[in-house]
C-alpha positions in Angstrom: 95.6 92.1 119.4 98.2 95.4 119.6 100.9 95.5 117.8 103.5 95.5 120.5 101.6 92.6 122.3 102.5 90.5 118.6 105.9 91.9 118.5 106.5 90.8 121.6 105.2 87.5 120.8 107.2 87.1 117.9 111.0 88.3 120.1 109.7 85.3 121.7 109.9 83.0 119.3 106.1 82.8 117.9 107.1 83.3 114.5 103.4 82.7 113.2 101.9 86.3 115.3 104.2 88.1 112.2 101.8 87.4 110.0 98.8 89.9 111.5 101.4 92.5 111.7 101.9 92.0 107.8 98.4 92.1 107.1 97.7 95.1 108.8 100.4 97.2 107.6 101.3 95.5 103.8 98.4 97.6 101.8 100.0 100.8 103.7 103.8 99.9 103.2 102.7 99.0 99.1 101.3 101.7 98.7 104.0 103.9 99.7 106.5 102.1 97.8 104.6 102.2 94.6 104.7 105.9 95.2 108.1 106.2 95.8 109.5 103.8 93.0 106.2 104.4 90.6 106.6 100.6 89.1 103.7 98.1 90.4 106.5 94.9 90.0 108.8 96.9 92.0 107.2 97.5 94.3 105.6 94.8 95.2 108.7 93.1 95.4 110.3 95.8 97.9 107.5 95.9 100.5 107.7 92.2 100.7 111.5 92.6 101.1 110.8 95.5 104.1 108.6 92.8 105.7 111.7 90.6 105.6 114.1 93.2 106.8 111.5 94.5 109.5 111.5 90.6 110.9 115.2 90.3 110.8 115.7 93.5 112.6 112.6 93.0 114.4 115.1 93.2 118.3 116.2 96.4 117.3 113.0 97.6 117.3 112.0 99.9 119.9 108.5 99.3 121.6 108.6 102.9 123.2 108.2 104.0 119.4 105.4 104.2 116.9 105.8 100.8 114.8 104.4 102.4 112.1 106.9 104.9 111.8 109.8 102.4 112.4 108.5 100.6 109.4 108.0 103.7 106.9 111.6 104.4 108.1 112.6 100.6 106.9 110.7 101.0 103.7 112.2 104.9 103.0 116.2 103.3 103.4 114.8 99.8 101.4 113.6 102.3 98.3 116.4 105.1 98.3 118.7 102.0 98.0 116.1 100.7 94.9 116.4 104.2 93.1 119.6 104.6 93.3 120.4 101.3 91.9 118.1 102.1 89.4 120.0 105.5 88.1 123.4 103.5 88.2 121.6 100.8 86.1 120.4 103.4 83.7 123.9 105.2 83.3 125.5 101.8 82.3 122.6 100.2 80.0 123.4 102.7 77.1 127.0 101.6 77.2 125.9 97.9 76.8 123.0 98.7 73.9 124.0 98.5 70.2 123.9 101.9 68.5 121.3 102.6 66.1 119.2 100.4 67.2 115.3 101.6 66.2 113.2 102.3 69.7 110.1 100.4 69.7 106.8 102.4 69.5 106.2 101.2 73.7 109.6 103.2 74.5 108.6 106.0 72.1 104.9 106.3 73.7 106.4 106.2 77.3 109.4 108.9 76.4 106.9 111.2 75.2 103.6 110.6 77.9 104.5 109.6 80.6 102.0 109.2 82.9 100.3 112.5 84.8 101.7 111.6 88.3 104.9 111.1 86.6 105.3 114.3 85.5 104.0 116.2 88.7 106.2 113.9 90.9 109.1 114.2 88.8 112.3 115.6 90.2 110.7 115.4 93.8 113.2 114.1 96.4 112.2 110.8 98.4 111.4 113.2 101.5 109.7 115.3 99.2 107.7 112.1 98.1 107.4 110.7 101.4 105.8 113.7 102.9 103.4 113.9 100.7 102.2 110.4 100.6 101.8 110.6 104.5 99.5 113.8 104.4 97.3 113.4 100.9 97.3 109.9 100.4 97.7 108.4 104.1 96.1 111.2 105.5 98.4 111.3 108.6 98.6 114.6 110.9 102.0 117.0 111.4 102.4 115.7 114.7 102.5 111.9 112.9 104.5 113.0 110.5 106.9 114.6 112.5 107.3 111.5 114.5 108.1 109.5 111.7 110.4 111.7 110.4 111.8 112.7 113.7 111.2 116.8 113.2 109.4 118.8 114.4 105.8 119.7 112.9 106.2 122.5 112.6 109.6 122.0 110.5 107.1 119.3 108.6 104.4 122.0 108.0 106.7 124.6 106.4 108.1 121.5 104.3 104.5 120.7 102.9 103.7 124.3 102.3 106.7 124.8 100.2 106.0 121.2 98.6 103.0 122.9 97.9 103.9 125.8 96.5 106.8 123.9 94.1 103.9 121.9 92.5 101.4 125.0 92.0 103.8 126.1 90.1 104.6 123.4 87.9 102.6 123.9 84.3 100.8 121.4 83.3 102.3 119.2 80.4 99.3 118.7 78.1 96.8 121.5 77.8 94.0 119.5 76.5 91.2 118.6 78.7 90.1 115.2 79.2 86.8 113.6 79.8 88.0 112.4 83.5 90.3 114.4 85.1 91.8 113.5 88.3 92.4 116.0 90.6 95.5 115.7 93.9 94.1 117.6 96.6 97.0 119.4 99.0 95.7 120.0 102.1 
């Protein structure tokens, strides 16, 4: 059935057609969250709150405009909020740890390695991010993008070029060469 058919539905009172709407879009919104916040738990927990947030704002929704989009805007708002919670949080918790206390060889391993996407997504803005989950890992066109974004596409295209060109010239952190390398593609 089409989505604005089970939105309709559900204005109506059907609260059970919300469910195929979840289904088809909950892998995508994860996804994009995990991306965004980079923590599995997190995220998890956030695209089920944006499926909460989407049903309680589900009137304001607009059927003239991509439902998709509407959503990724939900989940873009729900995850700034999460971050910048998070760097408050972060600012206060040294005030409320005791001094000298030893850091445990986890804390240690994580300060110094990090994980690869870490470091080439570090210091990218959440539009920064969100662009480029929507054209590598999403695979969605300009003209999509644009739309979701509400820009142009070809404001959207320069913005992925010079996303491009900000991560070409990031060095890489570890010159050693692994057995398995994984390689982002920027088209």
């Amino acid at each position: 059935m089409e989505i604005n058919a089970l939105i309709q539905q559900v204005r109506q009172g059907d609260v059970d057609c919300f469910e195929p709407i979840i289904r088809k879009y909950e892998q995508q919104i994860y996804r994009f969250c995990l991306f965004l916040l980079g923590d599995r738990q997190e995220a998890e927990d956030a695209a089920q709150d944006i499926f909460f947030k989407s049903y309680q704002y589900l009137h304001r929704f607009d059927p003239a405009q991509s439902f998709s989009a509407w959503l990724h805007k939900i989940a873009e708002n729900h995850c700034r909020n999460l971050l910048k919670r998070r760097r408050r949080w972060y600012h206060l918790l040294p005030l409320f740890r005791p001094t000298g206390q030893a850091r445990s060889a986890e804390q240690v391993y994580a300060e110094n390695m990090g994980t690869e996407l870490g470091y080439w997504f570090h210091g990218l803005s959440v539009p920064e991010k969100k662009l480029l989950f929507l054209r590598v890992v999403e695979d969605y066109s300009f003209e999509e993008i644009a739309q979701m974004m509400e820009e142009s596409a070809s404001t959207v295209r320069k913005r992925f070029e010079r996303l491009r060109v900000k991560l070409r010239g990031k060095k890489p952190q570890r010159e050693e060469v692994t057995g398995h390398e994984q390689r982002l593609e920027l088209r």
